[in-house]
N, C-alpha and C positions, 0 to 999 in steps of 0.2 A: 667433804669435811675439810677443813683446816688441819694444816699439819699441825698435830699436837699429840700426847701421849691422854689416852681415855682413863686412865687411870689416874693422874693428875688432872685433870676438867672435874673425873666424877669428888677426887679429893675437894677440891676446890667449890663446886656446888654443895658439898656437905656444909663445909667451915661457911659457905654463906645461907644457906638455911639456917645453922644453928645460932648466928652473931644478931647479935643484937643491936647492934650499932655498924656503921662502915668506918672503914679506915684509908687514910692513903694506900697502908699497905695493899688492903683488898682489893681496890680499883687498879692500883699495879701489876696485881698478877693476874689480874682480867685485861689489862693492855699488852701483858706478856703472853698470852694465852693466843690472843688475836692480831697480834704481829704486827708487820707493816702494814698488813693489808689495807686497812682501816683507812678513812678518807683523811680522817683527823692527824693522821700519822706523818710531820713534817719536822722542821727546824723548830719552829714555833707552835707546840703542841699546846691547843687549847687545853686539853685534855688536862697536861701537867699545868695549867694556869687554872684553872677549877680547881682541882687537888691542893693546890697552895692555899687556894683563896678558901676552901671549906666547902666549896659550891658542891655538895654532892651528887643532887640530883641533875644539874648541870652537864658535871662527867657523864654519868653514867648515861644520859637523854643522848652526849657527843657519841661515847662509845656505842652505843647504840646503830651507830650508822654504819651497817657492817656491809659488803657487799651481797646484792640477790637478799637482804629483808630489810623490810620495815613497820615501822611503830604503826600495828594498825590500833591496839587500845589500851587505855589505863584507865581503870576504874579501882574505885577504894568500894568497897562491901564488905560487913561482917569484920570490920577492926585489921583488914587485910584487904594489902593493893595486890592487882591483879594486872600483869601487863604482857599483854599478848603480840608478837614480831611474826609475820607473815610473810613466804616468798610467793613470788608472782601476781604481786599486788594489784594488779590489772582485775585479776580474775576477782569474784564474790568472794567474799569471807570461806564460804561455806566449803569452797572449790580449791582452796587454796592450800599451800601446807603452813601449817602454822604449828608453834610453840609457844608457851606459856612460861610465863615465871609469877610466884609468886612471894609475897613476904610481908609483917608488919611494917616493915619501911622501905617508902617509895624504890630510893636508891638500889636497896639487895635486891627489889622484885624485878627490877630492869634485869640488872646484872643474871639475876638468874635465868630472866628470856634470853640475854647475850647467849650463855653459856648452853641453855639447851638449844639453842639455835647453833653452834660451835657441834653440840654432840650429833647433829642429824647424819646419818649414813647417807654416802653416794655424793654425785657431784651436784650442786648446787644450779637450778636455774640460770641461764643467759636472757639474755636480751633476743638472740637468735633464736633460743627456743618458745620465746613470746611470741616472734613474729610463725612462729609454726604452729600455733595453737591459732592464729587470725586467718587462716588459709584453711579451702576446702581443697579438696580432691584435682582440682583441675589449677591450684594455684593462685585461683581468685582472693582477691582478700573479701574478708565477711566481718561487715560491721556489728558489734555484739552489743551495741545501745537500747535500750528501751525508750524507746518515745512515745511511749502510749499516754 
């Protein structure tokens, strides 16, 4: 997990369930939450150039690119977007660990994937541990493509 305090995340996944609308504010303390780490995290923060401009879902699509997940879906169903962020994207959906967020607008439903994806216990997938999952027993690498 990212250093952060869980009781501040879970505060902060409340006030975005409940909001009805985003705010700069909101998207701040989801940049705050997620630190440098973030790829978008420079001199010239797209981020904060979204947030100026109103671009919500914009921010929250940048913010999204956190390290070890990614945007595997957003679908809109039943008057509610659904947007689900997945680490070890290589592997199936099925296989894979994933978090969900949800909410009437686009923007909060990201945010709220960010943020459960923020609460997940233990250390987060590498790259290194990708290439350990492509290897059997003797070190060989094993191709995991279906070409049938």
């Amino acid at each position: 997990m990212l250093d952060m305090d869980r009781t501040d995340l879970a505060r902060l996944s409340t006030r975005i369930a409940h909001s009805d609308r985003i705010t700069p504010e909101l998207i701040r303390h989801v940049m705050a939450r997620i630190g440098s780490r973030g790829p978008w995290f420079n001199a010239s923060n797209p981020v904060e150039q979204f947030v100026e401009a109103g671009a919500w879902t914009e921010a929250a699509m940048a913010l999204a690119e956190l390290p070890d997940w990614t945007l595997s879906r957003l679908d809109h169903e039943d008057g509610e977007w659904y947007c689900t962020l997945v680490s070890r994207w290589q592997l199936p959906r099925w296989m894979a660990e994933s978090v969900e967020g949800r909410h009437q607008v686009l923007p909060l439903a990201i945010l709220s994937a960010i943020l459960a994806a923020l609460d997940q216990p233990g250390r987060k997938p590498s790259k290194a541990d990708d290439a350990a999952l492509l290897t059997q027993g003797n070190e060989t690498p094993v191709c995991c493509e279906n070409y049938a």
